[in-house]
N, C-alpha and C positions, 0 to 999 in steps of 0.2 A: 453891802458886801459883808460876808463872815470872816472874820479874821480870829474867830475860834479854832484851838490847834484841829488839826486834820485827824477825823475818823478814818478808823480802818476800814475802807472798801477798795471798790476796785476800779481803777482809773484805766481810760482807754483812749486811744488817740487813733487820728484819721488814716486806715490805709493808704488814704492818697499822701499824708505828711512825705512816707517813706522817710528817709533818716533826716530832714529837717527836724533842729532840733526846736524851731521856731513856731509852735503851736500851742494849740487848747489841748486838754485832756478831758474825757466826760464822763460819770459816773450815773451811774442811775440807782435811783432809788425810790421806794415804794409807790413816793405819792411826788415826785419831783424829780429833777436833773439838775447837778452841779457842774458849774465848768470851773477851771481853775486853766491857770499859764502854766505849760509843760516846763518853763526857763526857773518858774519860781513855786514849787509847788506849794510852800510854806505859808504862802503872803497871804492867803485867802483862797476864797471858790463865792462864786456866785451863784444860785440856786434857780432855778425856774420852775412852773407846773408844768407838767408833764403836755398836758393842753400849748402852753404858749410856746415849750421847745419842740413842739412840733410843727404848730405853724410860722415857727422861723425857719427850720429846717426844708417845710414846702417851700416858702417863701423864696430860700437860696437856690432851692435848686431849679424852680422858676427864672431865675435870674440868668 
């Protein structure tokens, strides 16, 4: 987990959230995807490759 303070980009959360304020946010970037908790943005973000957050994203919506 990065608990390095937060770069300026840009965070986005699930249309389906709608105003739950109980979600992930996700940023993309060049060569990865970070998530971070919408409740705590501060606390950290966890990063993925661009590769593995997509076959979680198949994955879900397999599910």
């Amino acid at each position: 987990m990065n608990h390095d303070p937060p770069i300026r980009r840009e965070w986005r959360k699930s249309t389906r959230s709608g105003s739950n304020p109980s979600c992930v946010e996700v940023s993309h970037l060049s060569d990865s995807v970070a998530v971070r908790d919408s409740k705590s943005p501060y606390s950290g973000n966890i990063s993925f490759t661009q590769q593995a957050f997509e076959a979680f994203l198949r994955f879900i919506k397999d599910e």
